[in-house]
C-alpha positions, 0 to 999 in steps of 0.5 A, a space after each residue: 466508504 462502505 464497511 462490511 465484517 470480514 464474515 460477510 466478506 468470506 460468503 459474498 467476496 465475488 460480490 464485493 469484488 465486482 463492487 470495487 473493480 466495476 464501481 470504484 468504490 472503496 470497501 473497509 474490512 472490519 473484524 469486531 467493528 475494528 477496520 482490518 483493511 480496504 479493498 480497492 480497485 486496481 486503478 486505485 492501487 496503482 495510483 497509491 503506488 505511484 504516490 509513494 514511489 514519488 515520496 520515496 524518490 523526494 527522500 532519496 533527494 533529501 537525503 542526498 542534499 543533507 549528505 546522508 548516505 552511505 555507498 554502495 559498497 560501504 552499505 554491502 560490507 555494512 551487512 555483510 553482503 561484500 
């Protein structure tokens, strides 16, 4: 993975975008060598998304299968939304 100073980044950002969206490739964003974040395309995005999605729903059913949930209700009176 290519890794660029935000600097950089602030004067050539259409460039790196292209860079990402066209080639695929992931861009780290560093600031004083730390990395701060990473561009990726929309395609890879998504498919991050979907996985957590994925994660989520499998939480839910462990949950669900240890009986450790609260109902609605209860949950809307808990926060004081009832």
């Amino acid at each position: 993975m290519k890794r660029v100073s935000v600097t950089e980044v602030r004067t050539d950002l259409a460039r790196m975008l292209r860079v990402v969206s066209r080639k695929g490739q992931r861009v780290a964003l560093t600031c004083r060598g730390r990395v701060v974040g990473i561009l990726v395309s929309p395609e890879d995005a998504e498919a991050i998304e979907a996985l957590e999605d994925c994660e989520d729903v499998a939480d839910g059913r462990r949950v669900l299968r240890a009986g450790r949930f609260v109902p609605y209700a209860k949950a809307r009176k808990r926060l004081g939304l009832a």
